[in-house]
C-alpha positions as CSV (number, residue, x, y, z in Angstrom):
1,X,-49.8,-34.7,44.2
2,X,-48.0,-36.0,41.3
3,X,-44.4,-37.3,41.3
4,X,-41.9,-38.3,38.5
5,X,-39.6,-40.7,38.2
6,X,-36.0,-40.4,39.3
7,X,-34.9,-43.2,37.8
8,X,-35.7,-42.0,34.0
9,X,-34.0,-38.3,34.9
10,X,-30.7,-39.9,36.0
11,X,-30.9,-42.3,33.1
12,X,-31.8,-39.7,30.3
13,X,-29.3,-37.3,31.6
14,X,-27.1,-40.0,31.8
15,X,-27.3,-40.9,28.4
16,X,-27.1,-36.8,26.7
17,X,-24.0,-36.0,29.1
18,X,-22.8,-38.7,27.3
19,X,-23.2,-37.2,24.3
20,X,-22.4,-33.7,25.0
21,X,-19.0,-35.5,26.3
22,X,-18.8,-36.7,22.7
23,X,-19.4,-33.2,21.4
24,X,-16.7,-31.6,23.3
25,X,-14.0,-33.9,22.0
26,X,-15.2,-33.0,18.8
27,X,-15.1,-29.8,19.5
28,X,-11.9,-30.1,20.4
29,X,-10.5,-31.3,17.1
30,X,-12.8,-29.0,15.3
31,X,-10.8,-26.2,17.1
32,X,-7.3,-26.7,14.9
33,X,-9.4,-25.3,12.2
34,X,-8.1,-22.2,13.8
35,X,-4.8,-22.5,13.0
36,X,-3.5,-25.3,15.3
37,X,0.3,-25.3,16.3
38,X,2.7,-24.1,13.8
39,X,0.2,-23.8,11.0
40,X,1.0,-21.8,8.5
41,X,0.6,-18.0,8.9
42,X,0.1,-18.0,12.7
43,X,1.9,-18.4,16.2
44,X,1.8,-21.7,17.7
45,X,-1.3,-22.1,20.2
46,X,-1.3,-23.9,23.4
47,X,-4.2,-27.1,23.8
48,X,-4.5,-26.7,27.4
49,X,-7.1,-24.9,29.3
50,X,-5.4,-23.6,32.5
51,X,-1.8,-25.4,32.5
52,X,0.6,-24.5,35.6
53,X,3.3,-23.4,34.0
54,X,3.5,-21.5,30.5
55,X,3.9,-23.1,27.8
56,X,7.3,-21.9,25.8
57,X,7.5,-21.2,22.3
58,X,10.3,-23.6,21.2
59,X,10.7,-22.0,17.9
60,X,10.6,-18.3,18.9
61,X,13.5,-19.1,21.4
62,X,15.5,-20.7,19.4
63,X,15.3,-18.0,17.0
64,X,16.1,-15.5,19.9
65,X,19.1,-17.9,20.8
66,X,20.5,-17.9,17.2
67,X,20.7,-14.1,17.3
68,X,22.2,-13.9,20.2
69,X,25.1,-16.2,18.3
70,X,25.4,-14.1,15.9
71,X,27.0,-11.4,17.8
72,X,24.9,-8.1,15.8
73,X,23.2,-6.7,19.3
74,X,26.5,-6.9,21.1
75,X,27.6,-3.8,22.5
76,X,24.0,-2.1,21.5
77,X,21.6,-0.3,23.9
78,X,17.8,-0.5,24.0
79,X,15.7,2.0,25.2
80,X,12.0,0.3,26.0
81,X,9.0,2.2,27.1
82,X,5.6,0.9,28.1
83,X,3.5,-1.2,26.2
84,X,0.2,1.1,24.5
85,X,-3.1,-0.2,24.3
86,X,-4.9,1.4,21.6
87,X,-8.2,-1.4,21.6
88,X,-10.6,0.5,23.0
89,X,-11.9,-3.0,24.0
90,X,-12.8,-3.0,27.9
91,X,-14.2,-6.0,30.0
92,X,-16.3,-5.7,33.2
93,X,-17.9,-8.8,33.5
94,X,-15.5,-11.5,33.2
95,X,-14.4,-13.3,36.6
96,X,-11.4,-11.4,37.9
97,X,-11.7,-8.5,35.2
98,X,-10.2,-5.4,35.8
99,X,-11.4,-3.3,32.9
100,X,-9.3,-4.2,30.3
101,X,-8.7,-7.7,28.3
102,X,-5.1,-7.5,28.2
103,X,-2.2,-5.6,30.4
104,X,-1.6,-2.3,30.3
105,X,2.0,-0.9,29.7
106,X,3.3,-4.0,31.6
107,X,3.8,-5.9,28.2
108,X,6.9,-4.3,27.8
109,X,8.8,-6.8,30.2
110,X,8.6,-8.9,27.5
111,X,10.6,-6.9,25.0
112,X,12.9,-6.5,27.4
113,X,13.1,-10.1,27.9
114,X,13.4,-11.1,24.6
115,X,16.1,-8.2,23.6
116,X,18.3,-9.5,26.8
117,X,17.8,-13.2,24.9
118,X,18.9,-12.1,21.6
119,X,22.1,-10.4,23.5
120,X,21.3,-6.8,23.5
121,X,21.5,-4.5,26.6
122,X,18.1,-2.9,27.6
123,X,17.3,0.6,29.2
124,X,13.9,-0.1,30.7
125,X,12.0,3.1,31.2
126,X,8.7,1.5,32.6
127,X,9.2,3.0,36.0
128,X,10.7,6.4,34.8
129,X,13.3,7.7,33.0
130,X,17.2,6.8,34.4
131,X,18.9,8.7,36.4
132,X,21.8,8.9,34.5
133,X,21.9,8.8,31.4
134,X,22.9,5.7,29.2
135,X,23.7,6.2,25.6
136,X,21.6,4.3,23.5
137,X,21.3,3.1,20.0
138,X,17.1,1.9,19.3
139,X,14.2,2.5,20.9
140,X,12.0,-0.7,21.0
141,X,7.8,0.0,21.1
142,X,4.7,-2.2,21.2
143,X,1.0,-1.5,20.8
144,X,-2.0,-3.4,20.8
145,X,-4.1,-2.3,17.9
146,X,-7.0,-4.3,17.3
147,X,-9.0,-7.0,19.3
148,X,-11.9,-8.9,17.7
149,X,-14.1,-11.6,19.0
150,X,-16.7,-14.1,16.8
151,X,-18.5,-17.0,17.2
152,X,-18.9,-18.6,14.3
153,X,-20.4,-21.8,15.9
154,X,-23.6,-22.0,18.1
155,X,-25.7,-24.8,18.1
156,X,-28.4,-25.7,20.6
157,X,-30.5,-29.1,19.6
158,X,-32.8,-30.1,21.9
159,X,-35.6,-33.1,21.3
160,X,-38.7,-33.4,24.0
161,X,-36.4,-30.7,26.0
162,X,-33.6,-32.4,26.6
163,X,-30.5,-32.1,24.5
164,X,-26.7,-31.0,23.8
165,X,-25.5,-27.8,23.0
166,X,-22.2,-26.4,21.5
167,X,-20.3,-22.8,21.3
168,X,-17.4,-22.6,19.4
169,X,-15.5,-19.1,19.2
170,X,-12.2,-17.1,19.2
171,X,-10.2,-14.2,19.7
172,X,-8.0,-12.6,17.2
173,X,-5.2,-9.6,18.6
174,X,-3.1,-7.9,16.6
175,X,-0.4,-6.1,18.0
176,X,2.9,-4.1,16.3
177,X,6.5,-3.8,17.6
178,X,8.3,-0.8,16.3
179,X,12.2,-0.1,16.2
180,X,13.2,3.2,16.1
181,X,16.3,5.8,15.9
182,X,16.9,6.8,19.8
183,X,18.2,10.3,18.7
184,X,15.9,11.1,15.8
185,X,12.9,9.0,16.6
186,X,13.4,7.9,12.5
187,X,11.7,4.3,12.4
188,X,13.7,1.7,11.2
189,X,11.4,-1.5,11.1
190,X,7.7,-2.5,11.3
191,X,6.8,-6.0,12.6
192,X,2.6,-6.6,12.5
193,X,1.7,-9.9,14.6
194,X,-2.1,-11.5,14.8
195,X,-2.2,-14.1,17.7
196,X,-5.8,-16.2,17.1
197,X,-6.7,-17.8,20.7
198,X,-10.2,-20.3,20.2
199,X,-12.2,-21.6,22.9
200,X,-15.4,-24.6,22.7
201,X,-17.9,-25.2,25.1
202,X,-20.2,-28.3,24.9
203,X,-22.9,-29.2,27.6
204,X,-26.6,-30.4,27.7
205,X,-29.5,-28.5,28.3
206,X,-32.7,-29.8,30.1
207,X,-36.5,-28.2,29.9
208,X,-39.3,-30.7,30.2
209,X,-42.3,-31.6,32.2
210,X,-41.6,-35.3,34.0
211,X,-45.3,-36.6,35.3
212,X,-46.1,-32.9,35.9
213,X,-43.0,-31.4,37.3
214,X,-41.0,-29.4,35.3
215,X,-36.9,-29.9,35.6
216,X,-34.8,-27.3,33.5
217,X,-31.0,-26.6,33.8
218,X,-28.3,-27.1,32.2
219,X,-24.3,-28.4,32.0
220,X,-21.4,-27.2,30.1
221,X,-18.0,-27.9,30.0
222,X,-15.8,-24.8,28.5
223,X,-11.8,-24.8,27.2
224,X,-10.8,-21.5,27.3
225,X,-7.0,-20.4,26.4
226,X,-5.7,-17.4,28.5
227,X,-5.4,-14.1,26.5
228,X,-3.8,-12.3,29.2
229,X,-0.4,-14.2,29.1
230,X,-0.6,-16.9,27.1
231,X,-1.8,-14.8,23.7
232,X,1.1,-12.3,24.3
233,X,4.7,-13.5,25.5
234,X,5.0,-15.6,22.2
235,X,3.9,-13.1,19.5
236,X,6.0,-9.9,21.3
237,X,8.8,-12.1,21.3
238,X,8.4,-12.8,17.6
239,X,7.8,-9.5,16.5
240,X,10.9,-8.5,18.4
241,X,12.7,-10.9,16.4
242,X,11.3,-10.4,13.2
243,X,12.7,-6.1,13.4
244,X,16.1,-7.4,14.4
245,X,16.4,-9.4,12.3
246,X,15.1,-7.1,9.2
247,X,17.3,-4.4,10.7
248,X,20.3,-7.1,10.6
249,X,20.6,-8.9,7.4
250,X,23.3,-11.1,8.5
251,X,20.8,-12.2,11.7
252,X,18.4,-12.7,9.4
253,X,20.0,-15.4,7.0
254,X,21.6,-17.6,9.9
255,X,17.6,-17.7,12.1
256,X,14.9,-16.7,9.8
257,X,14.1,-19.9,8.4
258,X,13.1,-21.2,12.1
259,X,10.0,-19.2,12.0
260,X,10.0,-17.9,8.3
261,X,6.2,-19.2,8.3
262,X,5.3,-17.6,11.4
263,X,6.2,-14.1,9.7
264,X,4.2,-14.6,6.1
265,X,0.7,-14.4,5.6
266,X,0.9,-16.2,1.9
């Protein structure tokens, strides 16, 4: 019977954690190509891989705070339905999945949160339509309409069968917030949002034959944003800024230079 030698498999995979450590730090730089924060074009995107608390989009809320100086939503009504998901993009085999990559109807708390920020009443009609009626000015609806995934980086290098390995990919939703006449359903303003969210994985892979026995396996560290909140709190927010603030000229010239770039694709 033939044995190997432990001391040269804990050294060599030593040595290429090592350098798939190196990889994912690299990795990790490489990832701004995606549009880091405040780049040009997109929404600010979070670095961290599962933080405890949300991370807040300074910009967007300070935006939603200089409306609300302005004084244009006060005394106006909102009327805010559920959220529509019109992807067609369902997962069932991610950890925890229910069906679906992001909420269903629920997404509408956060036009209701960000209307109540930029000092408008809401009439939330989630749970059903009010019991009494409230007279109301503009109707406030989201949808999710596209959801694409790539990978435009896979790499897998191994020498002797041993070696790093490296994924690099993202997400790209696109969603669209919509202001509308309550009483004749007119539409008033359009806002189109794209919210990129990138992951990396780097790791080292192991297949070879050691003094006749074979080891394989393989380790991998991931960073992974979350799509499911992260992805959609900050871009609703924005879009429900940018239609009040199209819809209110004077709301418009006091905040939209905080996130003018945010809101251009040029």
């Amino acid at each position: 019977m033939r044995f190997f030698r432990a001391d040269v498999i804990r050294s060599t995979l030593v040595r290429w954690t090592a350098v798939a450590a190196g990889i994912l730090t690299l990795a990790g730089c490489a990832s701004d190509d995606f549009g880091g924060p405040d780049a040009k074009g997109f929404v600010p995107v979070t670095k961290a891989a599962l933080p405890s608390t949300v991370q807040p989009y300074p910009r967007i809320e300070k935006t939603l705070q200089c409306i609300h100086r302005t004084g244009v939503l006060r005394g106006l009504t909102f009327v805010v339905g559920p959220f529509a998901d019109s992807t067609g993009k369902i997962n069932a085999v991610a950890p925890g999945s229910t069906g679906n990559f992001i909420p269903q109807g629920g997404s509408a708390s956060y036009v209701t949160d960000a209307i109540a920020k930029a000092g408008g009443r809401v009439v939330s009609t989630y749970f059903g339509r009010p019991a009494k009626a409230v007279p109301a000015q503009y109707a406030i609806n989201g949808i999710f309409n596209s959801l694409d995934f790539g990978s435009p980086v896979r790499a897998d290098v191994r020498i002797s069968g041993i070696g790093p390995t490296l994924a690099m990919g993202w997400a790209q939703l696109s969603l669209t917030i919509q202001l509308d006449e309550v009483a004749t359903r007119v539409n008033r303003q359009m806002s189109m949002i794209q919210r990129p969210v990138r992951y990396s994985q780097a790791g080292v892979g192991v297949g070879r034959d050691f003094n006749g026995t074979l080891l394989t396996g393989n380790v991998a560290f991931q960073n992974q944003e979350r799509l499911q909140l992260e992805a959609l709190n900050g871009p609703i927010a924005l879009g429900v800024a940018d239609v009040i603030m199209k819809e209110f000229p004077e709301a418009y010239d006091r905040c939209g230079r905080i996130v003018g770039d945010l809101l251009t694709s040029s």
